[in-house]
C-alpha positions in Angstrom: 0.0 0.0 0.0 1.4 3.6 -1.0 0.9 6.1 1.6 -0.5 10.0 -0.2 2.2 11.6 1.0 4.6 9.2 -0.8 2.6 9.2 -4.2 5.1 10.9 -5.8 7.8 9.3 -5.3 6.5 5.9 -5.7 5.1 7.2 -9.4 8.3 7.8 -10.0 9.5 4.5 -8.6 6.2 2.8 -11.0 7.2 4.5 -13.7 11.4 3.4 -13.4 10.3 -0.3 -13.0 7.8 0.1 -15.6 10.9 1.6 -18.2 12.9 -0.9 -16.8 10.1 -3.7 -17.6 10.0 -2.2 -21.0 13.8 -2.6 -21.3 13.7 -5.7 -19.9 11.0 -6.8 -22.7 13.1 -5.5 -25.7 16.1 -7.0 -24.5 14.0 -10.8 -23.8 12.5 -10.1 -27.4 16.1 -10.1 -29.1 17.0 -13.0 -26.5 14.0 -15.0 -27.8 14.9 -14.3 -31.3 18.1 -15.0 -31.2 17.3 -18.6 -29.0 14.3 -19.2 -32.0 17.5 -18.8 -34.6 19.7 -21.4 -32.5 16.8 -23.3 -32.3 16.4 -23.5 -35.9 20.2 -24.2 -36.7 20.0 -26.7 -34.0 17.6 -28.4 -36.0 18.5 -28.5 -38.9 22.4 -29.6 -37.5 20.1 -32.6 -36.1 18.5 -33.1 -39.5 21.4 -32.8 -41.8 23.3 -35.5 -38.7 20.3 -37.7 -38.4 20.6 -37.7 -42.6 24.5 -38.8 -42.4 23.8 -41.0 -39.7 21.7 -42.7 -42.3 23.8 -43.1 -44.6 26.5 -44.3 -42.1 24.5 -46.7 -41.2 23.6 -47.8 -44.5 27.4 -48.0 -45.5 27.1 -48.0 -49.2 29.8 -46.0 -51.2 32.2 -45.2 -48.5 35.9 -46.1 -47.6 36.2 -48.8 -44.6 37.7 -47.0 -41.7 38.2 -49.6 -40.0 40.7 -51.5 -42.5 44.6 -50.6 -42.6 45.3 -46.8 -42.0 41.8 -44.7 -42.4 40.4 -47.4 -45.3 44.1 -47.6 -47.1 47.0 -50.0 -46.6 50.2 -48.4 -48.7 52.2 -51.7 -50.3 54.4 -52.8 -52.7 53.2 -53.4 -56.5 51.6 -56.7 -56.1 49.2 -59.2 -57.3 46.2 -59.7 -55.2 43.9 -62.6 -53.7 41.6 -62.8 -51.3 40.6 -66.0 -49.4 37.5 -67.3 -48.0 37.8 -66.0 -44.6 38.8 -62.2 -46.0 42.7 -62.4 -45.4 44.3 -61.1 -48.8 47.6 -62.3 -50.1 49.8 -59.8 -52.0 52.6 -61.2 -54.1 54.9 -58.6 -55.6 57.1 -58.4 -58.4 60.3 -58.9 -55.9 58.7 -62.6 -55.3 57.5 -61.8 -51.8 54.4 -62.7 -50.8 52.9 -60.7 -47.7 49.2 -62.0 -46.2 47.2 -59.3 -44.1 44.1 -60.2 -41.7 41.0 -58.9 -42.6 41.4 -55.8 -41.0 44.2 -55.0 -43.1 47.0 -55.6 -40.7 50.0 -58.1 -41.5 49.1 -61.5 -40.0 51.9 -62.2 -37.0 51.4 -65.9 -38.0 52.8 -65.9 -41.4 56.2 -66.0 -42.2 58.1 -63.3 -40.2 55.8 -60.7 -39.3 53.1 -61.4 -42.0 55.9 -61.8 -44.8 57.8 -64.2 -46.8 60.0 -64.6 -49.5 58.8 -66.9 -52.5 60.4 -70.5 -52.4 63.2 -70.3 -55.3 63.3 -73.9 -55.8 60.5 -76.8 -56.1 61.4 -80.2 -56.6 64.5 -79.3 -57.7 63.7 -77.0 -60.4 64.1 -73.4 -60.6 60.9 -72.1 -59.5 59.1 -68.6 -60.6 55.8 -67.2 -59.5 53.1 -65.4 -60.9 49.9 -65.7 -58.9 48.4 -66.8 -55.6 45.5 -67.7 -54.3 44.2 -68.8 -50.5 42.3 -71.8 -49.7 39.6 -72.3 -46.5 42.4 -73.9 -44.3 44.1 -70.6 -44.8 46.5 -72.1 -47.0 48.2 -70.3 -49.4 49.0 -72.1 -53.2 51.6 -70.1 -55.3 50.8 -71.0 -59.1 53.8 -70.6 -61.9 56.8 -72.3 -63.8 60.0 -74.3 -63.0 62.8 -74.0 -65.6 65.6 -76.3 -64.9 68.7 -74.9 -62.8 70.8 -75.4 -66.2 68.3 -72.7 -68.3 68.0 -75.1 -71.6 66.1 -73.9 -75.0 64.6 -75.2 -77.6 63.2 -74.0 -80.8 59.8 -73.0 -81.2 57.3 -71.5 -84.0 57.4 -70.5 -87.7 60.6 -67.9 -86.9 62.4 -71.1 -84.4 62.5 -68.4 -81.8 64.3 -70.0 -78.5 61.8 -70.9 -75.7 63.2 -72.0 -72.1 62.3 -75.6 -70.9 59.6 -75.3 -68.4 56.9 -77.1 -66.5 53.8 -76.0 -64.9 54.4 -75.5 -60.9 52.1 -75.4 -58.1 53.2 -74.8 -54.6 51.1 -75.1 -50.9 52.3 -73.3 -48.0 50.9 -73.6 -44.5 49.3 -70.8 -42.6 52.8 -70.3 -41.0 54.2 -70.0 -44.3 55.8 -73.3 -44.2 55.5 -76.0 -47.3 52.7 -78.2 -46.8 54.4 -81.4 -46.7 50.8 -83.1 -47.3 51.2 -81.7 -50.6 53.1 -83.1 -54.3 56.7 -83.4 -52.9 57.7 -81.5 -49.9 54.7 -79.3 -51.0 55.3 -78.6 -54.4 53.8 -80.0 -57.5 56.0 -79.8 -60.8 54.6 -81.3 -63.9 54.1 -80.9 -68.1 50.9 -83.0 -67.7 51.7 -84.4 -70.5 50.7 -81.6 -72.6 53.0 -80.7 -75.8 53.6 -77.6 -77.8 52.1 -79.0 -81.1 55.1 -77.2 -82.7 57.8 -79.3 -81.3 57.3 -82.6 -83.2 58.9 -85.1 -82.4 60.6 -83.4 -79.5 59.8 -84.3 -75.8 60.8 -81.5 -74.3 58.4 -79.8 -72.5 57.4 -76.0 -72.9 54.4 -76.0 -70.4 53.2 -73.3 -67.3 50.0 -72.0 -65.3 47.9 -69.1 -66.9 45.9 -69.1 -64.0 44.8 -71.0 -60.9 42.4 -70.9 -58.4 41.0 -73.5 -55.8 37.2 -74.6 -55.3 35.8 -75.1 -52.0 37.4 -78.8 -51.2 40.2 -76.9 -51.6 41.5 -78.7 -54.3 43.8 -76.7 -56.7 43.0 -76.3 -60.1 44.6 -74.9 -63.0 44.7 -73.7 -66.7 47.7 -75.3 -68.1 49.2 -73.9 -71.3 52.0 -74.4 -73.8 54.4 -72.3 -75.8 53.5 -71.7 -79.3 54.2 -69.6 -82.0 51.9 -66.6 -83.4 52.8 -63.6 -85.8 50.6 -60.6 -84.0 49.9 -57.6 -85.9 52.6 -55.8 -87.2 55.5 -57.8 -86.7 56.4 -62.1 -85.9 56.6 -62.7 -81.7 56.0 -65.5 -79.4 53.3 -66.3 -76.9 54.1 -68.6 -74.4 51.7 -70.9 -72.7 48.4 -70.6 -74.6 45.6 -72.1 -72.1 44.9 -76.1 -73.6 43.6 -77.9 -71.1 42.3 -76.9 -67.1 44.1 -79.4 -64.6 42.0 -80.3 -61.0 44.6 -81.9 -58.6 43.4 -83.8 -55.3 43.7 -82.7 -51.9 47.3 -84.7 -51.3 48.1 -83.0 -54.9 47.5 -86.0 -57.0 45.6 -85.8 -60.5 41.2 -86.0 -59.1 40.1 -89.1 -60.8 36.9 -87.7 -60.7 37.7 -84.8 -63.3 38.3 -85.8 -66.8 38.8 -88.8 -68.4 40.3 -90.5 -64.6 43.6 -88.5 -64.7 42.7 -84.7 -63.4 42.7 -83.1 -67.0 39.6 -81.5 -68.4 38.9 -82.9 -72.0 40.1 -81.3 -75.0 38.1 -78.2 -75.7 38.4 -75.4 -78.8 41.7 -74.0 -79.0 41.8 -70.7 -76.8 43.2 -68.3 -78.9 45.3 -65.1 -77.8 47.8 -64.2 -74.8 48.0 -66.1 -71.9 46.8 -64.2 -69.7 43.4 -65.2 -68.5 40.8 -65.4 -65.3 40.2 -68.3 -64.1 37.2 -69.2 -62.3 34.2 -71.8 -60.6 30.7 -71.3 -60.6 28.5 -72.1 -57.1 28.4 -75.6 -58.5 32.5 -75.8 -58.7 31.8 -75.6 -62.7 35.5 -74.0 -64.4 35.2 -70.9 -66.5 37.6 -69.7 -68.2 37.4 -66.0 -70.0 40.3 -64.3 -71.6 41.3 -62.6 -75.0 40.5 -64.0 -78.5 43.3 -63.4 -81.2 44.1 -65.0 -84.3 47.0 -62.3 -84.9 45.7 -59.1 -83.6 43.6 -58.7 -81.1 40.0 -59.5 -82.0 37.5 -60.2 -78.9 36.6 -62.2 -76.0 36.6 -65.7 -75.4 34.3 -67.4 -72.7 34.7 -71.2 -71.9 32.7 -73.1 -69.5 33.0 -76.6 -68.2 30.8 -78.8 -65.9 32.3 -80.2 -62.9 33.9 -83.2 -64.2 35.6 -81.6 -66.6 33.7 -82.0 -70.2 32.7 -79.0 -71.8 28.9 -78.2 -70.9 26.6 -79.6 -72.8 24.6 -75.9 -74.9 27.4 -74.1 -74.7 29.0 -72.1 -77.6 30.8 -74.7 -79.6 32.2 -77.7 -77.6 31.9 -75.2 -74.4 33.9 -71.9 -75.9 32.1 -68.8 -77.1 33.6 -66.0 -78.7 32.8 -62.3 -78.4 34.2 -60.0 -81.4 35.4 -56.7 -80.6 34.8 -57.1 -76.9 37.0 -57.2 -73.8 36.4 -60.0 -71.1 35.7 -57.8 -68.0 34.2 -60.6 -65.4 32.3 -63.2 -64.2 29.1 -63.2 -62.4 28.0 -65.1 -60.0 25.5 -67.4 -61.6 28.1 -68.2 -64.5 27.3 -65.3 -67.0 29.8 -62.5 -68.2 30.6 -59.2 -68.8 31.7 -57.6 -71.6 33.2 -53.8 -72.1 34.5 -52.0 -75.3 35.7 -48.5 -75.1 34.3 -46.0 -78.4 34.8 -42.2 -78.3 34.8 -41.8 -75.0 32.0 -44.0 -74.1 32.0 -47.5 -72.3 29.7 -49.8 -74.2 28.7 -53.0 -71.4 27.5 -56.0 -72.4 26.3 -58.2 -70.1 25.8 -62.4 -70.9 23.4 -65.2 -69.5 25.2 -68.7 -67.9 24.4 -69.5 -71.5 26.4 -67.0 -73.8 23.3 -64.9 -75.0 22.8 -61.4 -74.4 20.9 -60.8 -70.9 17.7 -58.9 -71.9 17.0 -57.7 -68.4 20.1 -55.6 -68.9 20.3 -52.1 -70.5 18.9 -52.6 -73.9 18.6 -56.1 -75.5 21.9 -56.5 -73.1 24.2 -54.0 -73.7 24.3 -50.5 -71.6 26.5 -47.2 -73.0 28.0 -45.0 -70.5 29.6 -42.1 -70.7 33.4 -41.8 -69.6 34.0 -39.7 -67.0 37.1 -37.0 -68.1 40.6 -38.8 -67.6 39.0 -41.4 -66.7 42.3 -44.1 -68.0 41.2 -47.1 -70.2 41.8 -49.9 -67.9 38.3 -50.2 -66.4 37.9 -53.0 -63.9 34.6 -55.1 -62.8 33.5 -56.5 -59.9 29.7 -58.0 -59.7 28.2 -58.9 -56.2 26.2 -61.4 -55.0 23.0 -59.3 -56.2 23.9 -59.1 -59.6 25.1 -55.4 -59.4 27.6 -54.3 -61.4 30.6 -52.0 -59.6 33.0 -50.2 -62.8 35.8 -49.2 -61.3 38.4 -46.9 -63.2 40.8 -44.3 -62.2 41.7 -40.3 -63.0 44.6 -37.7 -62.6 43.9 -34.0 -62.6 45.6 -31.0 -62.2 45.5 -29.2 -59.0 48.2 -26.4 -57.9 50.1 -25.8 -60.7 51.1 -26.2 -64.3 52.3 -29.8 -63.4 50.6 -31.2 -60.3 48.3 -33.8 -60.6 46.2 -35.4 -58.1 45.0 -39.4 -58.7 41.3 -40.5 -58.0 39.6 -43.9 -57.9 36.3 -43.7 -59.3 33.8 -46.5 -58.8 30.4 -46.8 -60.4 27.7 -49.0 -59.2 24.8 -50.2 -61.6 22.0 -52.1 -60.8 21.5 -56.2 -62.2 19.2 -54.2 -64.8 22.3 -51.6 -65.7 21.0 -48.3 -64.0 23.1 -46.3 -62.2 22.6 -47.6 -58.3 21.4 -43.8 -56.6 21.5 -44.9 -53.6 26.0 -45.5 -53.9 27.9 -42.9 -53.3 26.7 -39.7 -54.6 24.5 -40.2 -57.4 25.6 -44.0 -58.0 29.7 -42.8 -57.9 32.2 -42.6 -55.4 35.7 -40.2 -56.5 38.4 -41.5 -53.5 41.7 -39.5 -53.9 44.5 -41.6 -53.4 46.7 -39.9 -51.2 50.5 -38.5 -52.6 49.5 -40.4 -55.3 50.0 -38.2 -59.1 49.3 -41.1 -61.7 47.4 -44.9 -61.1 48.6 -47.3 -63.7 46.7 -50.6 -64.0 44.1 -51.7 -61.3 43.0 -55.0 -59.6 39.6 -55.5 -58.0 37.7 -58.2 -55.9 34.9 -58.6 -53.2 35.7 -59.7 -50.1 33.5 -62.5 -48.4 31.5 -59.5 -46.6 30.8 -58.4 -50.2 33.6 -55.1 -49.4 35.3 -54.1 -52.7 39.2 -54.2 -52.5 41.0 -51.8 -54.8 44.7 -52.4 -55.5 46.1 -49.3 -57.5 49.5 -49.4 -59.0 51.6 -45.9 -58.7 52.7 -44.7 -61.6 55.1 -41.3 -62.7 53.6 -38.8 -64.3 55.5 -40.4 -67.5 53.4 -43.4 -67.0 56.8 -45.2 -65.3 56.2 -47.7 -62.1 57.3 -46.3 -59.1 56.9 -49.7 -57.6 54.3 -48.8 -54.8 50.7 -49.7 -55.3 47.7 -48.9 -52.4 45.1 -51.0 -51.5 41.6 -49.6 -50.5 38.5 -51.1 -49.0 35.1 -49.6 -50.0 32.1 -50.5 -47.7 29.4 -50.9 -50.7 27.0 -53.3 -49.3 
């Protein structure tokens, strides 16, 4: 209660406090507005994490973290498998072999500290490798050629060009790295299988290696046997060594499978594979061989696709006597039900063709089978595939662009994901694409791809100068794109 006498001074005191509420009320206005703003950010922060969260969670089209150093393991130029259990074998060019765990680390167990040099010798010959492969006891077999330890030639082809002496060589090592005394002799198997260059007549010298090996899920070894021969490519006579004749399935103990073939571990005759040596070897889900590489009668020409049922014998409906032959096409891989695919690079564009288990053009793919993309700019020529267990394809190819100056170049990985019916996949990467730089990387030379067991893609990029020129390093990177 306000006394008369004090009226005065207490309107004076009403009207302070009522200024001061005034204050007070502009001041909590901008307060307010200012919280609403925060409020607002705040919410969308929320929204854009809840988003990334999302996509975290879904895990498609990003690198692993959790493999090697921040999704990268930095190694030496190698050749690449990857076993069963996702532990990957490298194999360089120095004939060391190094196996990492699946989380990209080198495995203690193996050799000394997850490395080892390549076995020189096996069974007394002079032994070379050129690919590896890991089997479900974590076994590691090292596929390639003996030459006797007095180097001996012979003749070979229309131009008698000298051709060493050699055999085809298999080797098993134990998870230790150790030979697998179980296996061949002292765990190696050295043999010609009594395959013959046709060119050597009467000669019984033999001229034989491994084009590729792999091993089906007995874990029994089996391999595409060649022999030298003679060709006259292009523009000028050469030789090509070991041209794939015959597929070889061994036993367990490494003794020829009785039950492949004809009783003696070699698949039947089938249509001369024509063209380098180089080919991918592979098994269906029903441990059925196929066999894709390039087809040649000179200069390069196409694909060639042959497919074999599990004993051995061509299958039955396939192509002529089990081979097919794609002109003008490029074997790219396998998929998973036995079908292929295709690529052919034209102005700039990647033309994909994608085959059924039976040869024929998969309608349910692009148009009447075949899909054209357009190349992404630098993208290099060497485009790899990879198809998972859902059918969808993953392109994976590589760039260099400039970046700080008139020199500097910066190297990408690109990977593409299409669905089985050849759209691009939206919901990879961004838009279907993931660009990874590859770090103090300036060029990538060629590229090697494969999918884990938990359907991860591995991505082995060889370093290159900017004159194209190895600089013998190579990284591997591990995509989550599952």
């Amino acid at each position: 209660m306000i006394r008369e006498g004090d009226r005065g001074k207490s309107g004076k005191a009403a009207l302070c406090f009522c200024e001061v509420l005034v204050l007070d009320g502009r001041k909590m206005a901008l307060v307010i507005g200012t919280l609403r703003r925060i409020a607002s950010l705040l919410l969308g922060m929320v929204a854009v994490i809840a988003v990334s969260t999302t996509q975290a969670q879904a895990g498609e089209g990003r690198l692993d973290t959790s493999f090697g150093d921040g999704g990268r393991v930095v190694t030496g130029n190698a050749f690449m498998a990857v076993g069963p259990k996702g532990s990957i074998a490298l194999m360089s060019h120095r004939s060391t072999v190094i196996l990492l765990a699946r989380d990209g680390d080198p495995d203690p167990r193996f050799g000394r500290g997850g490395s080892l040099p390549v076995p020189g010798r096996a069974e007394g010959w002079s032994f070379r490798a050129t690919q590896e492969t890991l089997d479900s006891h974590g076994r590691m077999l090292i596929f390639g050629t003996a030459y006797p330890l007095r180097r001996r030639t012979i003749k070979v082809g229309p131009y008698f060009e000298w051709v060493p002496v050699s055999k085809a060589a298999v080797l098993r090592l134990l998870p230790d790295g150790s030979p697998d005394p179980s296996f061949g002799q002292r765990g190696a198997v050295v043999s010609d299988f009594g395959v013959l260059s046709e060119e050597l007549g009467e000669l019984s010298a033999p001229t034989a290696g491994v084009a590729a090996g792999t091993v089906d899920e007995l874990s029994r070894p089996l391999l595409a046997v060649g022999v030298a021969e003679g060709d006259t490519p292009c523009a000028a006579h050469s030789f090509i060594g070991w041209r794939p004749s015959v597929i070889v399935r061994l036993t367990n103990s490494g003794l020829p499978d009785p039950e492949f073939g004809e009783g003696d571990g070699l698949s039947s005759s089938f249509p001369r594979f024509e063209g380098n040596p180089v080919v991918s070897l592979t098994l269906t889900a029903h441990d059925e061989p196929l066999m894709g590489g390039a087809l040649s009668r000179g200069c390069p020409e196409g694909a060639s696709v042959i497919r074999l049922s599990d004993d051995g014998t061509p299958l039955s409906g396939y192509g002529t006597g089990g081979r097919q032959d794609f002109p003008d096409q490029k074997f790219a891989a396998f998929t998973p039900e036995g079908g292929a695919i295709l690529v052919r690079r034209r102005f700039r564009k990647e033309i994909v063709h994608r085959v059924t288990p039976l040869g024929l053009p998969d309608l349910r793919f692009g148009r009447n089978g075949v899909l054209t993309l357009k190349t992404p700019p630098g993208t290099d020529p060497y485009l790899k595939v990879a198809v998972d267990s859902e059918g969808r394809i993953l392109l994976v190819g590589s760039e260099s662009i400039p970046v700080r100056g008139r020199r500097s170049q910066r190297a990408f990985v690109v990977v593409e994901r299409l669905t089985s019916s050849g759209r691009p996949d939206r919901g990879f990467g961004r838009n279907g694409r993931i660009i990874a730089p590859i770090p103090r990387a300036t060029n990538i030379g060629s590229l090697q791809v494969a999918l884990d067991p938990a359907g991860r893609l591995l991505v082995l990029s060889e370093l290159t100068k900017p004159n194209e020129g190895p600089t013998g390093m190579a990284v591997l990177s591990r995509f989550l794109v599952g």
